[in-house]
N, CA, C, O and CB atoms as a CASP TS submission, in Angstrom:
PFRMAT TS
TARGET T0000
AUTHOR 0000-0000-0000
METHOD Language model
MODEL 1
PARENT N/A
ATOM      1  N   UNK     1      12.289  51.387 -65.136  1.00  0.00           N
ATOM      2  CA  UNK     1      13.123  52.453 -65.661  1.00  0.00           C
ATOM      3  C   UNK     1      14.541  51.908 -65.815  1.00  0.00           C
ATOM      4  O   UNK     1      15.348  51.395 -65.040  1.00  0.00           O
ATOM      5  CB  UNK     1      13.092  53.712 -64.729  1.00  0.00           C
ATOM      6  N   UNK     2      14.534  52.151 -66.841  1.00  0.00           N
ATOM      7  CA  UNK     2      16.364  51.821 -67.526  1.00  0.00           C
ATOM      8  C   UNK     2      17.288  52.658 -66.810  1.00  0.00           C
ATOM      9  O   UNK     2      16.967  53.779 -66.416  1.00  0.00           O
ATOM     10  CB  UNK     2      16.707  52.312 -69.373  1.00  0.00           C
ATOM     11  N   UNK     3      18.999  51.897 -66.540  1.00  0.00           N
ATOM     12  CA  UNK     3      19.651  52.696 -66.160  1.00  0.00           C
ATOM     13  C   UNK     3      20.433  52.423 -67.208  1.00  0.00           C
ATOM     14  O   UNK     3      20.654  51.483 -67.971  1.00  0.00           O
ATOM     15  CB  UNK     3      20.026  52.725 -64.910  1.00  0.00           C
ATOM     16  N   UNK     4      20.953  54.028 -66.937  1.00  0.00           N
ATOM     17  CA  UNK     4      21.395  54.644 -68.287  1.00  0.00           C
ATOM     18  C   UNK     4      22.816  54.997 -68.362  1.00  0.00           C
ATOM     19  O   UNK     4      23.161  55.748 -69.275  1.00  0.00           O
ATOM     20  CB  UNK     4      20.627  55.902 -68.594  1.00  0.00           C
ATOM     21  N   UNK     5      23.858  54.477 -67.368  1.00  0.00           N
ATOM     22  CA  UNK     5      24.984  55.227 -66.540  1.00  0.00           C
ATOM     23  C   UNK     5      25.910  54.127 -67.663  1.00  0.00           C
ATOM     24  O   UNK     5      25.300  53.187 -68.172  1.00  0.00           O
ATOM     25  CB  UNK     5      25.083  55.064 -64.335  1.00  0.00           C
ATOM     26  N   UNK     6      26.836  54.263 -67.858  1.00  0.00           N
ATOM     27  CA  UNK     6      28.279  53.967 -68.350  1.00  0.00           C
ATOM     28  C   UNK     6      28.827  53.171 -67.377  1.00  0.00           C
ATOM     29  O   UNK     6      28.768  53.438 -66.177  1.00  0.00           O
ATOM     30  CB  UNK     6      29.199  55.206 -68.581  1.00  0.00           C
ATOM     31  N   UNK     7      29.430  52.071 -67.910  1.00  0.00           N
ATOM     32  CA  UNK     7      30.397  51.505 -66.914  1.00  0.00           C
ATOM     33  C   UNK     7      31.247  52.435 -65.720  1.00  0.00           C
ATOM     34  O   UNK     7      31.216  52.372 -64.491  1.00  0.00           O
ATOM     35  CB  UNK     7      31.419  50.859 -67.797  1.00  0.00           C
ATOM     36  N   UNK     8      31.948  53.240 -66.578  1.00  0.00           N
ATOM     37  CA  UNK     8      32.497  53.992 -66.183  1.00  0.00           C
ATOM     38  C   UNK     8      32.089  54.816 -65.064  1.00  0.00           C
ATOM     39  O   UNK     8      32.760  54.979 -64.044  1.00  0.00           O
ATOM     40  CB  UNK     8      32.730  54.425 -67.007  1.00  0.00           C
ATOM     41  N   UNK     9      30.837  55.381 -65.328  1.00  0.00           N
ATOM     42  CA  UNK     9      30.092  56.489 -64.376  1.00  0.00           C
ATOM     43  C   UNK     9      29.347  55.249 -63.113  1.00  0.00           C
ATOM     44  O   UNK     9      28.828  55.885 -62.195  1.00  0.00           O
ATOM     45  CB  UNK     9      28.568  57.654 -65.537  1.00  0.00           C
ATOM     46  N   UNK    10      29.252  54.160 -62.977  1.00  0.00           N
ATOM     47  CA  UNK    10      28.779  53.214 -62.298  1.00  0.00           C
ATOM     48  C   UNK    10      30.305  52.414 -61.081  1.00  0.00           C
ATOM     49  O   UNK    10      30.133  51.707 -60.088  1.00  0.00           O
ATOM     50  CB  UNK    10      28.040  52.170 -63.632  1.00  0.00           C
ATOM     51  N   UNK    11      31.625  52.879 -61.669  1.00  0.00           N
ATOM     52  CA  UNK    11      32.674  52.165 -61.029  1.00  0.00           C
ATOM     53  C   UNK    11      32.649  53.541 -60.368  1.00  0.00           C
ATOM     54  O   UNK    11      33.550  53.199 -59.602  1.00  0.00           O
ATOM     55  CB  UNK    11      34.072  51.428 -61.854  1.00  0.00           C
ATOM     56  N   UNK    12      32.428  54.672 -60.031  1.00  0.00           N
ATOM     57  CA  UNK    12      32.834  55.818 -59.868  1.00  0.00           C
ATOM     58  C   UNK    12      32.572  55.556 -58.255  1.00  0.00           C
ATOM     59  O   UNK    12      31.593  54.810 -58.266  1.00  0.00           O
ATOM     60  CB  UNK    12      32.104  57.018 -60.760  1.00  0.00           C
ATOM     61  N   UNK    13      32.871  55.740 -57.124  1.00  0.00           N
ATOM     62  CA  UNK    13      32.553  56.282 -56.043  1.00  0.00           C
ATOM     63  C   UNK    13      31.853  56.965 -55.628  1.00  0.00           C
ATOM     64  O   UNK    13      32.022  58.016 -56.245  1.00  0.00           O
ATOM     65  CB  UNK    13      33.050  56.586 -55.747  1.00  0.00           C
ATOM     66  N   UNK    14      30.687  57.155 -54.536  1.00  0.00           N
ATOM     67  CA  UNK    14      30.544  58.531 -54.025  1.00  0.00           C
ATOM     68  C   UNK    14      31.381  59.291 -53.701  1.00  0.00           C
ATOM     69  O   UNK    14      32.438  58.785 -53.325  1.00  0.00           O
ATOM     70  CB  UNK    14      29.977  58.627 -53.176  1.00  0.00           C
ATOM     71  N   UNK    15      31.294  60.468 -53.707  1.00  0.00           N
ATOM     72  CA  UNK    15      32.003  61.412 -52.989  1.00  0.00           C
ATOM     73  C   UNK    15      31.569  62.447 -52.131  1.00  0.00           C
ATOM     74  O   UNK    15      32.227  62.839 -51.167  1.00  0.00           O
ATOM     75  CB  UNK    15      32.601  61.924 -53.710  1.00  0.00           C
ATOM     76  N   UNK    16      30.518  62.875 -52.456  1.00  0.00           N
ATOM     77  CA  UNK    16      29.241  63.508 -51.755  1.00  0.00           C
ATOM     78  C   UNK    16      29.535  63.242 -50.157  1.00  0.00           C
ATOM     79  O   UNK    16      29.483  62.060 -49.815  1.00  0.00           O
ATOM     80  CB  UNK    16      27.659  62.703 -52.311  1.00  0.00           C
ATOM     81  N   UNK    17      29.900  64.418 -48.936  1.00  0.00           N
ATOM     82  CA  UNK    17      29.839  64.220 -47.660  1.00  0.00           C
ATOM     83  C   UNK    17      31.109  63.245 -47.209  1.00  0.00           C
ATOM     84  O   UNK    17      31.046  62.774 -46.073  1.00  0.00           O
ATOM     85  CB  UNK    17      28.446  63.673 -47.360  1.00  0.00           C
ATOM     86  N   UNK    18      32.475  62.857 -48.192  1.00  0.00           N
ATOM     87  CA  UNK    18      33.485  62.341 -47.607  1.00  0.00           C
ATOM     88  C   UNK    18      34.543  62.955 -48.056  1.00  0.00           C
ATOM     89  O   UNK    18      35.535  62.251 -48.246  1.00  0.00           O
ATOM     90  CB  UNK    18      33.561  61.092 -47.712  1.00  0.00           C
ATOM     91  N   UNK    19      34.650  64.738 -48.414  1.00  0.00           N
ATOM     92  CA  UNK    19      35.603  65.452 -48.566  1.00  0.00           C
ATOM     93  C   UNK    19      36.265  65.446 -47.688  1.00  0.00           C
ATOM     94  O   UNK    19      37.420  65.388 -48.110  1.00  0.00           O
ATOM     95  CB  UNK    19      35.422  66.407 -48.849  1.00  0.00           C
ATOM     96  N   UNK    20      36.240  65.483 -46.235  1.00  0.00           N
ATOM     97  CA  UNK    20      37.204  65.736 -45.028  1.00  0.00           C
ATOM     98  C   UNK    20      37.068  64.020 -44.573  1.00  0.00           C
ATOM     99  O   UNK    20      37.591  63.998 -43.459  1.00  0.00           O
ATOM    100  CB  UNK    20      36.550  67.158 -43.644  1.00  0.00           C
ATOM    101  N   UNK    21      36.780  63.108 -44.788  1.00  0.00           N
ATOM    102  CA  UNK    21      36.456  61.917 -44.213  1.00  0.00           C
ATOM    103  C   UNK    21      38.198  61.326 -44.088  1.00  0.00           C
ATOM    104  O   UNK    21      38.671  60.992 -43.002  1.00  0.00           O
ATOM    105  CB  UNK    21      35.219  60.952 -45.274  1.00  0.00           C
ATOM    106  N   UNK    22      38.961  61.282 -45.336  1.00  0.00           N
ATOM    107  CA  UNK    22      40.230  60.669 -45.610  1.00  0.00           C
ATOM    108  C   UNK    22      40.991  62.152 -44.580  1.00  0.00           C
ATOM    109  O   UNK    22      40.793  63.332 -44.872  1.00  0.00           O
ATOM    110  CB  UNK    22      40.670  60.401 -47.690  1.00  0.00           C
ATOM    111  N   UNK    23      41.786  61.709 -43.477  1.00  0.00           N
ATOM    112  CA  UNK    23      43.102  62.642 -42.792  1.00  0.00           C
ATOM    113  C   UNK    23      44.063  62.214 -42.563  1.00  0.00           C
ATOM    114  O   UNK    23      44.099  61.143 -41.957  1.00  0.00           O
ATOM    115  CB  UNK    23      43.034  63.196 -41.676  1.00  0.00           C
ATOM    116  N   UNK    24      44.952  62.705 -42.853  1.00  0.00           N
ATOM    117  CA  UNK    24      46.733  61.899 -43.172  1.00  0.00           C
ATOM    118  C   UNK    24      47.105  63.205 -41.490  1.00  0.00           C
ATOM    119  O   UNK    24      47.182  64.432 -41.416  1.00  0.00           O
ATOM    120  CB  UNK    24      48.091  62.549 -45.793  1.00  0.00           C
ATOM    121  N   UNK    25      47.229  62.148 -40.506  1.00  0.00           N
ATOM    122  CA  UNK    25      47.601  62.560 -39.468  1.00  0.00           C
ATOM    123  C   UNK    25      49.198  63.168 -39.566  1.00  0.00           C
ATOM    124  O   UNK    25      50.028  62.654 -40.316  1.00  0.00           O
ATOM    125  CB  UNK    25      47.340  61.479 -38.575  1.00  0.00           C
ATOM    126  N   UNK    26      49.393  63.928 -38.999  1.00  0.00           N
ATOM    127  CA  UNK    26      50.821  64.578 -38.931  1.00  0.00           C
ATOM    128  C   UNK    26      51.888  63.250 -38.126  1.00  0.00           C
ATOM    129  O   UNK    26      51.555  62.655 -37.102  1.00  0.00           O
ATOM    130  CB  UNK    26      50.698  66.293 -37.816  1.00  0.00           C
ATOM    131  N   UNK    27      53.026  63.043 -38.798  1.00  0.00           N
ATOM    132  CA  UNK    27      54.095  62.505 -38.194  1.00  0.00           C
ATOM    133  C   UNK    27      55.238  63.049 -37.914  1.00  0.00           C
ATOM    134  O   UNK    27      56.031  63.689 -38.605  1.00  0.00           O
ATOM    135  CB  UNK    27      54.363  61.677 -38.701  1.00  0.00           C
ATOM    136  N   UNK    28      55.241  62.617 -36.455  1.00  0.00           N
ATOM    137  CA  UNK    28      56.049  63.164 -35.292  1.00  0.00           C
ATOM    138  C   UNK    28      57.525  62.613 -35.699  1.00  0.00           C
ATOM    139  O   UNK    28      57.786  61.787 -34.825  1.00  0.00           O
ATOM    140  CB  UNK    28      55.467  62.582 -33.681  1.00  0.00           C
ATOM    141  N   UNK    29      58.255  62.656 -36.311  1.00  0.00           N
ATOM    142  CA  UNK    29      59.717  61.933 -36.744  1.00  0.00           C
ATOM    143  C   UNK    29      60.878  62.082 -35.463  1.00  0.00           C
ATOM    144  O   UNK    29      61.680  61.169 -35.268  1.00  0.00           O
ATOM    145  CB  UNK    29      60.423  62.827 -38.299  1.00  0.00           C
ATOM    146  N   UNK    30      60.875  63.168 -34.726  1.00  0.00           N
ATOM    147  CA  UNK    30      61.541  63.131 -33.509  1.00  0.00           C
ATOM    148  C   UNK    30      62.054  62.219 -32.505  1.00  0.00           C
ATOM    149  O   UNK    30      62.953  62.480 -31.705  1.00  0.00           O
ATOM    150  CB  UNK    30      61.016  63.627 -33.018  1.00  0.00           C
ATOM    151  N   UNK    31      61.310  60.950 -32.624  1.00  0.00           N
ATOM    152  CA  UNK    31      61.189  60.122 -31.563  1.00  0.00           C
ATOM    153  C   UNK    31      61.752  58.710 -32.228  1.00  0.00           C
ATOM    154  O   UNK    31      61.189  57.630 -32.045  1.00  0.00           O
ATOM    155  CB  UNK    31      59.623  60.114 -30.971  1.00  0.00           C
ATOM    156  N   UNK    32      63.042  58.897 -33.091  1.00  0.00           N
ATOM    157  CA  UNK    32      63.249  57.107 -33.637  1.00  0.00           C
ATOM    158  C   UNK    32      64.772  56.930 -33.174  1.00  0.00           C
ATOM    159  O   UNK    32      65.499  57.654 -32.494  1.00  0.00           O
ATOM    160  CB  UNK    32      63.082  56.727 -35.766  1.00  0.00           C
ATOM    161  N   UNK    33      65.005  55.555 -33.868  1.00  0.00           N
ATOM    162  CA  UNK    33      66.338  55.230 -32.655  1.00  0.00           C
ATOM    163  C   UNK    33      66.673  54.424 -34.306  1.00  0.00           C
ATOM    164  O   UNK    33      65.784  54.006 -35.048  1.00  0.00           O
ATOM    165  CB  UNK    33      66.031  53.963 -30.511  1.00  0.00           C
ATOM    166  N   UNK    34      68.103  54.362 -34.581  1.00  0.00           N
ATOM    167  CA  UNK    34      69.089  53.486 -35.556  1.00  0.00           C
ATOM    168  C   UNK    34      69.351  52.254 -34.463  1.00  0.00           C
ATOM    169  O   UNK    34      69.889  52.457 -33.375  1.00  0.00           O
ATOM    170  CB  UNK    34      70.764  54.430 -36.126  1.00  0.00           C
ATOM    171  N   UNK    35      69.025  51.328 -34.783  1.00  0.00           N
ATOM    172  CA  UNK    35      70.184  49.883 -34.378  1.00  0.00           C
ATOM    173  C   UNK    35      71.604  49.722 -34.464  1.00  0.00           C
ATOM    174  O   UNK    35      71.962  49.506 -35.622  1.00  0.00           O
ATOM    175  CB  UNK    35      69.966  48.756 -35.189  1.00  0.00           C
ATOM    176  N   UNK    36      72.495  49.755 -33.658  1.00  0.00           N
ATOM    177  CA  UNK    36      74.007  49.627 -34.242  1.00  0.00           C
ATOM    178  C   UNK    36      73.976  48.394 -35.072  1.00  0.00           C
ATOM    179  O   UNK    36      74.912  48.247 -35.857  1.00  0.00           O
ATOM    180  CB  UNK    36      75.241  49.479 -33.036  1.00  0.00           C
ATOM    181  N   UNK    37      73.117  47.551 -35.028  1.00  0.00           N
ATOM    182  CA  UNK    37      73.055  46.314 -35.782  1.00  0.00           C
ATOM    183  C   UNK    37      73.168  46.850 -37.007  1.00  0.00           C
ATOM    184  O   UNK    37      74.152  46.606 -37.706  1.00  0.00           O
ATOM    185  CB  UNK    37      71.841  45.415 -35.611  1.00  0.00           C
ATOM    186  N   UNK    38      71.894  47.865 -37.524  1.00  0.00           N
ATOM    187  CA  UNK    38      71.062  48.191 -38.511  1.00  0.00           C
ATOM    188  C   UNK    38      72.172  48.831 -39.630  1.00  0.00           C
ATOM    189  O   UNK    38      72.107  48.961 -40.852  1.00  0.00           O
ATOM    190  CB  UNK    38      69.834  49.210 -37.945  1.00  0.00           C
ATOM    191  N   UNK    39      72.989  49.095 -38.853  1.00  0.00           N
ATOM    192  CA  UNK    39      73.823  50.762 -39.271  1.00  0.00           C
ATOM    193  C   UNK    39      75.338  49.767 -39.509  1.00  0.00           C
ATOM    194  O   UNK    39      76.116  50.080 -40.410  1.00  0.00           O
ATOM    195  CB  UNK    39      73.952  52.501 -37.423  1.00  0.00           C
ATOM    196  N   UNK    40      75.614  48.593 -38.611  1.00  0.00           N
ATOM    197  CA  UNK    40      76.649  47.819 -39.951  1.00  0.00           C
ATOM    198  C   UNK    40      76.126  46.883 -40.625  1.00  0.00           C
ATOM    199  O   UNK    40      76.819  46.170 -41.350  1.00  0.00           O
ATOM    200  CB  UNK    40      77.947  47.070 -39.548  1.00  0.00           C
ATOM    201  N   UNK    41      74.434  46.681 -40.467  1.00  0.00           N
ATOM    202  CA  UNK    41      74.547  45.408 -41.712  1.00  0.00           C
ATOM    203  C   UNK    41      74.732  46.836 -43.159  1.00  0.00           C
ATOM    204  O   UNK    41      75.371  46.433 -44.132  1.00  0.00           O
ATOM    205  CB  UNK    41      72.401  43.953 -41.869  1.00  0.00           C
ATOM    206  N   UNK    42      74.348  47.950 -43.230  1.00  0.00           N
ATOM    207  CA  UNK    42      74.040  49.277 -44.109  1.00  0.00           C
ATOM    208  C   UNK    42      75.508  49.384 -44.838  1.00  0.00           C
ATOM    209  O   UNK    42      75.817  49.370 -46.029  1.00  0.00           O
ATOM    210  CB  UNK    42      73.581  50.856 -43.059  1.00  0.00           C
ATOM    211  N   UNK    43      76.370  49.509 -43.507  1.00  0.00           N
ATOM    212  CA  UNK    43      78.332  49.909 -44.094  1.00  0.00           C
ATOM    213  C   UNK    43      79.027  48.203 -44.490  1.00  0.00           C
ATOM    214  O   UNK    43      80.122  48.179 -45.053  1.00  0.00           O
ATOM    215  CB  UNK    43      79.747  50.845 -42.101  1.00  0.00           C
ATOM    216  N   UNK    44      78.732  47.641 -44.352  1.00  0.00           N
ATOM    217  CA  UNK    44      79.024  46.073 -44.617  1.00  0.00           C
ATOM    218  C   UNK    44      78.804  45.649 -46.046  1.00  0.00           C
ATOM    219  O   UNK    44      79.567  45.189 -46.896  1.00  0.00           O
ATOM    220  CB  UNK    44      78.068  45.135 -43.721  1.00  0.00           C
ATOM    221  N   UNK    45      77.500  45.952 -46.044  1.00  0.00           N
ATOM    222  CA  UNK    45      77.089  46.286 -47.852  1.00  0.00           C
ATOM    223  C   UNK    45      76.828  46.932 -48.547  1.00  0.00           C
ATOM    224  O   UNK    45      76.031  46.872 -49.484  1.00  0.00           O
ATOM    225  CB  UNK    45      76.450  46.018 -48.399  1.00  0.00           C
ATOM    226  N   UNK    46      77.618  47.834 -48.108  1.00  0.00           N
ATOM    227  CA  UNK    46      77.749  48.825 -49.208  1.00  0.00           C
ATOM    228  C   UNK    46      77.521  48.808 -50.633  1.00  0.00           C
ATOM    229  O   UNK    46      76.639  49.350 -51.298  1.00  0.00           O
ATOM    230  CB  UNK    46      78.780  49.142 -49.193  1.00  0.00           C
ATOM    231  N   UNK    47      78.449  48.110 -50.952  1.00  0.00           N
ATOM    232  CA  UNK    47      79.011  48.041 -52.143  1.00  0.00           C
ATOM    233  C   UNK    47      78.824  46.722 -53.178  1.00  0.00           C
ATOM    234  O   UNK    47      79.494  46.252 -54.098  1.00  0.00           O
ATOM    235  CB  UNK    47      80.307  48.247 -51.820  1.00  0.00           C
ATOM    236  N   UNK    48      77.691  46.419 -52.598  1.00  0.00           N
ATOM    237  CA  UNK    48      77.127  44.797 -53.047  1.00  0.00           C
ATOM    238  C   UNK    48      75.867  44.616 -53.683  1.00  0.00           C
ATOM    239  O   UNK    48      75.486  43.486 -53.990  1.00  0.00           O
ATOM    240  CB  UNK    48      76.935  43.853 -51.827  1.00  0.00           C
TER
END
């Protein structure tokens, strides 16, 4: 039996049973720290 599918319809993925599979976990942003390093290499070059 011939297959009959399109390139196209053959590059396609399943998707069937991996609707919830992909979860973009929540980020907590509360918890970060600046470098005083970080924060004059930033005002140093400003303008460069």
């Amino acid at each position: 039996m011939a297959d009959n599918r399109t390139m196209a319809q053959m590059l396609q993925a399943p998707i069937e049973g991996y609707e919830d599979a992909i979860v973009v976990p929540p980020i907590n942003a509360n918890n970060f720290e600046l470098k005083q390093t970080l924060i004059n290499l930033v005002q140093s070059n400003q303008f460069t």
